[in-house]
TIRO-2110 file (N, C-alpha, C; in Angstrom, 1 decimal):
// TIRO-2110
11.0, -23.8, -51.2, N, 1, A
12.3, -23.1, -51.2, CA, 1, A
13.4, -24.2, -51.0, C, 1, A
14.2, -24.2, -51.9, N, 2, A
15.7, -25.0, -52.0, CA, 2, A
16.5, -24.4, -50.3, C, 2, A
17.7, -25.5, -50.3, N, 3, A
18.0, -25.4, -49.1, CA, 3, A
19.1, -23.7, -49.1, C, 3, A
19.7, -23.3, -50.4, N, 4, A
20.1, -22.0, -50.4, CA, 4, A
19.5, -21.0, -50.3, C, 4, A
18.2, -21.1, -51.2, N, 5, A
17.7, -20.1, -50.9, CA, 5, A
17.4, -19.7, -49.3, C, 5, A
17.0, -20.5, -48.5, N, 6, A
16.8, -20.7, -47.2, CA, 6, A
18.1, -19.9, -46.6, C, 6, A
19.4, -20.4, -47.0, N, 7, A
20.5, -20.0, -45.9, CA, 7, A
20.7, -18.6, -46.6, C, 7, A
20.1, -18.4, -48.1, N, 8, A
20.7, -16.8, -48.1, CA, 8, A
19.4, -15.9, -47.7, C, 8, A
18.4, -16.0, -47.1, N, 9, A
17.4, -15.3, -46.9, CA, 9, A
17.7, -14.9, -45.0, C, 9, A
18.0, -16.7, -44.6, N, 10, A
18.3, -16.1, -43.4, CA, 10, A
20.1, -15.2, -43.4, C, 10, A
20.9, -15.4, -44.0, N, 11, A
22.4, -14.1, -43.9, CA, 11, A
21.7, -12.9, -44.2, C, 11, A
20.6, -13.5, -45.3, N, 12, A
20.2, -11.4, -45.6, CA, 12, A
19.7, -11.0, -44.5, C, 12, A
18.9, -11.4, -43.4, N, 13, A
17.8, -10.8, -42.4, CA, 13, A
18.6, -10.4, -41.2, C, 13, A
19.8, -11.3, -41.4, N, 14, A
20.9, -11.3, -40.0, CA, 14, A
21.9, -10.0, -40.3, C, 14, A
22.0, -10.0, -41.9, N, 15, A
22.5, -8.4, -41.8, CA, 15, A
22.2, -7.3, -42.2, C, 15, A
20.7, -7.4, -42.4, N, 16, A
19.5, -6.3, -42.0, CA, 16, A
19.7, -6.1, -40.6, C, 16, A
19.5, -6.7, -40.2, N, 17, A
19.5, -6.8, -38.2, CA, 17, A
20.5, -5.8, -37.7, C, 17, A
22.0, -6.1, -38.2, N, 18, A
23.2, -6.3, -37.9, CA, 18, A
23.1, -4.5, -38.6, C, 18, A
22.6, -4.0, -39.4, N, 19, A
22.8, -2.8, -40.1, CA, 19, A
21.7, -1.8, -39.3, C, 19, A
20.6, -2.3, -39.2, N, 20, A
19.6, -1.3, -38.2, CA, 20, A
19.9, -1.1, -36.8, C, 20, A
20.9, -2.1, -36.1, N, 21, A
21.0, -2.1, -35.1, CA, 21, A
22.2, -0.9, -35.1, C, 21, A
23.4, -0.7, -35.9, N, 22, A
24.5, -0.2, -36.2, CA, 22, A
23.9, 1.2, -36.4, C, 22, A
22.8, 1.5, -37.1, N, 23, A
22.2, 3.0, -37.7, CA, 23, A
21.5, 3.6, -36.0, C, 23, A
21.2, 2.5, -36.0, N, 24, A
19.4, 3.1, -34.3, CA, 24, A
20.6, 3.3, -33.2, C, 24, A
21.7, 3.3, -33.1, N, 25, A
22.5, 3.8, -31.9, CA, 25, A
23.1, 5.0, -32.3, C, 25, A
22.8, 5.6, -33.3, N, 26, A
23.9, 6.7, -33.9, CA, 26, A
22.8, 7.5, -33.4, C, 26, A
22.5, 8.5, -32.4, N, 27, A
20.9, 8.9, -31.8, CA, 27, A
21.3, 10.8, -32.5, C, 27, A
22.5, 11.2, -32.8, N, 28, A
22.6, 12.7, -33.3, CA, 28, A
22.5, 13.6, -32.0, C, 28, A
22.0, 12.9, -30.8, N, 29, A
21.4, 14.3, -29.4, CA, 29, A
19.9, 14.9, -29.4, C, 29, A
19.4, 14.4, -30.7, N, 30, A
18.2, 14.3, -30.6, CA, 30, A
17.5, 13.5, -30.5, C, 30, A
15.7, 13.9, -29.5, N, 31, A
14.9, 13.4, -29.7, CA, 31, A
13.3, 13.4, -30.7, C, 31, A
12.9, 13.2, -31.2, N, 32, A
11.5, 13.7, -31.9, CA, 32, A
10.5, 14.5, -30.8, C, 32, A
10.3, 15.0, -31.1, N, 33, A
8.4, 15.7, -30.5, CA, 33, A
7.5, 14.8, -30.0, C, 33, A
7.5, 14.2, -30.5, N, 34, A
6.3, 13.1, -30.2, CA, 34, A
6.6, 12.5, -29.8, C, 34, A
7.9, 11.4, -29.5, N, 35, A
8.3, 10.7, -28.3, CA, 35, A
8.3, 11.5, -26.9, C, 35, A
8.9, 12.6, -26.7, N, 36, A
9.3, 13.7, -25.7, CA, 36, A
7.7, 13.7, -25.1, C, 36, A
6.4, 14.1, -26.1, N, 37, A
4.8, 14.2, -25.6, CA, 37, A
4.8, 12.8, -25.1, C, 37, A
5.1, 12.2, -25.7, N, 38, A
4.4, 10.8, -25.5, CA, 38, A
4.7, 10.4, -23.7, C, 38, A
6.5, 10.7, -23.8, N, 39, A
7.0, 10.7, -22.1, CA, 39, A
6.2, 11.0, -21.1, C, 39, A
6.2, 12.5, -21.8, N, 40, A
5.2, 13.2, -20.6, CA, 40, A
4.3, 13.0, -20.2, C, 40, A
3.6, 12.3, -21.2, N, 41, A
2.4, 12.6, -21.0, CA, 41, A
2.4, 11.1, -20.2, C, 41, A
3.0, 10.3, -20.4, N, 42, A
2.9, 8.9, -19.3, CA, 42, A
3.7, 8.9, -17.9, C, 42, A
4.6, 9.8, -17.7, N, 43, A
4.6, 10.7, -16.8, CA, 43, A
3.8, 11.5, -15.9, C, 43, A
3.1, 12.1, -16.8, N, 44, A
1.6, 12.4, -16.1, CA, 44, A
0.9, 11.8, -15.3, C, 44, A
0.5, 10.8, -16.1, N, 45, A
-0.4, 10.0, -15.9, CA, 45, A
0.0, 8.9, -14.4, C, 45, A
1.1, 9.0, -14.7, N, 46, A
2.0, 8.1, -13.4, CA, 46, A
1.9, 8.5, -12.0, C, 46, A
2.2, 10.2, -12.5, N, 47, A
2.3, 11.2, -10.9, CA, 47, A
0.5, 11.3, -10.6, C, 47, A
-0.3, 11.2, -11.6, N, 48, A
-2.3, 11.3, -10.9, CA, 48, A
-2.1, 10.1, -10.3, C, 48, A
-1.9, 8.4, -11.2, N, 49, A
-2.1, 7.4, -10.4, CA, 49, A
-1.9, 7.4, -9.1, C, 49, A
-0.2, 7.6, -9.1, N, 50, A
0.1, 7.9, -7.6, CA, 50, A
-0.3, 8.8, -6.9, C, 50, A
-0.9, 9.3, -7.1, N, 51, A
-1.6, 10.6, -6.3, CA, 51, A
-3.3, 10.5, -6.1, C, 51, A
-3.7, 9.7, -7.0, N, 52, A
-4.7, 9.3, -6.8, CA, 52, A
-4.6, 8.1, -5.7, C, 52, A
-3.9, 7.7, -5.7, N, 53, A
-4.1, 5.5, -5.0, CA, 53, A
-3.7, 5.9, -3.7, C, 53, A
-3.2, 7.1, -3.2, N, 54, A
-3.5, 6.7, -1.5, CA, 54, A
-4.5, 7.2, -1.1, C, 54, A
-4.9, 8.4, -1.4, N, 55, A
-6.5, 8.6, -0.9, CA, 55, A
-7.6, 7.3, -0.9, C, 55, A
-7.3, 7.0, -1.9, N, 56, A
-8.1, 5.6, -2.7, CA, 56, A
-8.1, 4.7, -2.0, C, 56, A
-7.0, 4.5, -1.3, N, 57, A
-6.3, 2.9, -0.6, CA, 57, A
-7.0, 3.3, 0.9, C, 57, A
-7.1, 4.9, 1.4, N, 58, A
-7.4, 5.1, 3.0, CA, 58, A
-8.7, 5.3, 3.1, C, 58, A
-9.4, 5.5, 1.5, N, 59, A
-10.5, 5.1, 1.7, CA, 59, A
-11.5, 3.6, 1.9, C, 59, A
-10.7, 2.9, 1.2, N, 60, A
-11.0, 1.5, 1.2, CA, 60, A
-10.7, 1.4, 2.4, C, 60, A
-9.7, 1.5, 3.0, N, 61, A
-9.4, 0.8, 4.3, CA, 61, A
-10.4, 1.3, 5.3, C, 61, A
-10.7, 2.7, 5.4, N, 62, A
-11.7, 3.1, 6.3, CA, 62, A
-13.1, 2.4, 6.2, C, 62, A
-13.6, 2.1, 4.6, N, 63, A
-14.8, 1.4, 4.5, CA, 63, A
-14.7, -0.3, 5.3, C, 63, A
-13.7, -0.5, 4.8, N, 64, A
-13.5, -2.0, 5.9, CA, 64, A
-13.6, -2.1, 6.7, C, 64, A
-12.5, -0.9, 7.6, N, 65, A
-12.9, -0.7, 9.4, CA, 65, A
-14.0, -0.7, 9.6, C, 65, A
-15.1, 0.4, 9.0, N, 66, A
-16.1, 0.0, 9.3, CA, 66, A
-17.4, -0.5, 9.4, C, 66, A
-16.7, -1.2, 8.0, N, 67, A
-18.0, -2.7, 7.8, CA, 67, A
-17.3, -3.5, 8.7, C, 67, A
-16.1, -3.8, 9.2, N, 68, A
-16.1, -4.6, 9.9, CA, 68, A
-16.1, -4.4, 11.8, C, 68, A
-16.3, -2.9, 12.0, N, 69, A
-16.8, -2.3, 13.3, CA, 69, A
-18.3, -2.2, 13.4, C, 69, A
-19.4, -2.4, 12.3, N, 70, A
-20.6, -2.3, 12.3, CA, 70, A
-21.4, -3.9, 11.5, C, 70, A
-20.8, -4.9, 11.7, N, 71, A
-20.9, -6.3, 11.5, CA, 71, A
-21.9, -6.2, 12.5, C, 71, A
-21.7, -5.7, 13.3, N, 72, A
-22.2, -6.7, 14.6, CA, 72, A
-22.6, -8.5, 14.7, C, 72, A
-21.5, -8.8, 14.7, N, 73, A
-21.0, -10.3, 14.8, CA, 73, A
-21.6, -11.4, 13.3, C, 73, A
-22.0, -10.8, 12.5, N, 74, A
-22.2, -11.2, 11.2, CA, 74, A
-21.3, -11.6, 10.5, C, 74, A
-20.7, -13.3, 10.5, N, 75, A
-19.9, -13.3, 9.9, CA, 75, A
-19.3, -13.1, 8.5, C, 75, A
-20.6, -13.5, 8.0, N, 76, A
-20.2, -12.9, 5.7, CA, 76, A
-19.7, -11.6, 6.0, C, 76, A
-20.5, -10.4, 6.9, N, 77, A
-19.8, -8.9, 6.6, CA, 77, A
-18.3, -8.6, 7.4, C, 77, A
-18.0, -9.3, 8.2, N, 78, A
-16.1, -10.0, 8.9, CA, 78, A
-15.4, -10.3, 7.8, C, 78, A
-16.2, -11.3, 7.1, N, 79, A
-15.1, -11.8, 5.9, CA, 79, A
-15.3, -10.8, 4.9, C, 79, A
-15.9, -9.8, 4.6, N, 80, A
-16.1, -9.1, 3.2, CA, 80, A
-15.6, -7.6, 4.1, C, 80, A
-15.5, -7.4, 5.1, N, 81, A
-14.6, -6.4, 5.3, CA, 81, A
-12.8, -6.7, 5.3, C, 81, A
-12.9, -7.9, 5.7, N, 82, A
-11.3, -8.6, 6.0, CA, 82, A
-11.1, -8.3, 4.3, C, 82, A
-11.5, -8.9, 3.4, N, 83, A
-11.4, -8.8, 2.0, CA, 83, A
-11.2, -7.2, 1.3, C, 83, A
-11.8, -6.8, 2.1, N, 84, A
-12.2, -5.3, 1.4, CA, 84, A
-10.3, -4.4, 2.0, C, 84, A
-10.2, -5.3, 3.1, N, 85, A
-8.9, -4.0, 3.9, CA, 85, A
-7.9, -4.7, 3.1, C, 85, A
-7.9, -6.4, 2.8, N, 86, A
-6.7, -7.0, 2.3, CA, 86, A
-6.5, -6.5, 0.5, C, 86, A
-7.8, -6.2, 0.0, N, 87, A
-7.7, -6.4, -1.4, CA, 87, A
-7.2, -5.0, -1.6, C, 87, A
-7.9, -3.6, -1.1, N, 88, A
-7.2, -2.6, -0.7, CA, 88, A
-5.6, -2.1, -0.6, C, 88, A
-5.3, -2.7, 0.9, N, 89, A
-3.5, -3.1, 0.7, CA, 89, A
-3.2, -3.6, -0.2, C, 89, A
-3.3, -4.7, -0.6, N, 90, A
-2.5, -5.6, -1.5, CA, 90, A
-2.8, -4.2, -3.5, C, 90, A
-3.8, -3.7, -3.4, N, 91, A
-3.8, -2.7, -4.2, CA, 91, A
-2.5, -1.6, -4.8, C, 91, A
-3.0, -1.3, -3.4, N, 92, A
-1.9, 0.0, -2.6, CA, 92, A
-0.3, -0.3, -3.7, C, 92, A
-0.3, -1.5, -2.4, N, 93, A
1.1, -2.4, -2.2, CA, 93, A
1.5, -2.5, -3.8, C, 93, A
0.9, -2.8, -5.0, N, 94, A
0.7, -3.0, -6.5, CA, 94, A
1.4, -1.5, -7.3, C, 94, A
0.7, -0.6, -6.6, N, 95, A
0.5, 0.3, -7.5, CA, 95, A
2.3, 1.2, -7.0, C, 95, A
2.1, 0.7, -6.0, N, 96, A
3.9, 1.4, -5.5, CA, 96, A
4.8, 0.8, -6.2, C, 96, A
4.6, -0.6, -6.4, N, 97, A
5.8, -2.2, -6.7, CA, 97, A
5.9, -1.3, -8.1, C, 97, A
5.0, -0.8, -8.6, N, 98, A
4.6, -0.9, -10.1, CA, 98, A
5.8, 0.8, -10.1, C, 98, A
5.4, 1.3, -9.7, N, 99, A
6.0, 3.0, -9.4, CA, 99, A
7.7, 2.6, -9.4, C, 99, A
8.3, 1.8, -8.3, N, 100, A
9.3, 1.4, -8.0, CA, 100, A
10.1, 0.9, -9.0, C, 100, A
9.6, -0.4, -10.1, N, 101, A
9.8, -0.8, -10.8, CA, 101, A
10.1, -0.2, -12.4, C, 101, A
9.2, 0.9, -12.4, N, 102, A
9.4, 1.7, -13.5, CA, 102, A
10.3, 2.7, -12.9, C, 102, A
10.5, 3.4, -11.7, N, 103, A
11.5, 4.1, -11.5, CA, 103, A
13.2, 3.6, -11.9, C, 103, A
13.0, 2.5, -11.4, N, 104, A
14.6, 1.5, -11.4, CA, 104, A
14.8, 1.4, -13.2, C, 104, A
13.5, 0.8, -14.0, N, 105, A
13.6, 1.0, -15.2, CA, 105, A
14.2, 2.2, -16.2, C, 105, A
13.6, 3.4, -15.9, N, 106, A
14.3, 4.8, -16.2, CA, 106, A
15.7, 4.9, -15.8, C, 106, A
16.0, 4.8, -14.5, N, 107, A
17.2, 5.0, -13.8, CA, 107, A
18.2, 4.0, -14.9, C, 107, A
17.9, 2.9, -14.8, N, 108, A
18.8, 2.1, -16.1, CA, 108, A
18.6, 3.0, -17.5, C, 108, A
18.2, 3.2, -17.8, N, 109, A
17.9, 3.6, -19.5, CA, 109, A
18.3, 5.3, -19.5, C, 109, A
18.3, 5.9, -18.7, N, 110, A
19.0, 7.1, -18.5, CA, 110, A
20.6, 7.1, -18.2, C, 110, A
END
């Protein structure tokens, strides 16, 4: 490719850009069906995670306590309980960051 053709391929693509971007904000008040399911349905799936991960997290932590209440002075099962309550929280701790972050995300975009 010559050095024009080049600069008129890149002006065409820049006001392709420049024309989709101008059409995709005109939204009418509508949404499609399938975006609306698609929401929901990751929505859903958001409120089980969360609903599932604290039972989840109080169980982990209980198994820790009491690998690490029934060690009896064994150090590997001290450090693999310490691991099990830390990996647990730090879990927990993930799955909320993650909840929080997508909440603040919507909050902008609404």
């Amino acid at each position: 490719m010559n050095l024009s053709k080049k600069k008129f391929f890149i002006i065409f693509c820049i006001i392709l850009v420049v024309i989709f971007l101008c059409f995709t904000t005109i939204s009418y008040g509508a949404e499609p069906k399938i975006i609306k399911k698609l929401n929901d349905a990751f929505e859903d799936i958001e409120d089980w995670i969360l609903k599932l991960a604290t039972p989840a997290a109080a169980v982990a932590v209980g198994v820790g306590v009491f690998m690490k209440k029934f060690s009896f002075g064994d150090e590997e099962k001290l450090r693999t309980a310490k691991k099990v309550i830390k990996g647990s929280l730090f879990s927990y701790g993930f799955v909320l960051a993650i909840d929080l972050i997508l909440s603040a995300i919507s909050s902008l975009i609404d």
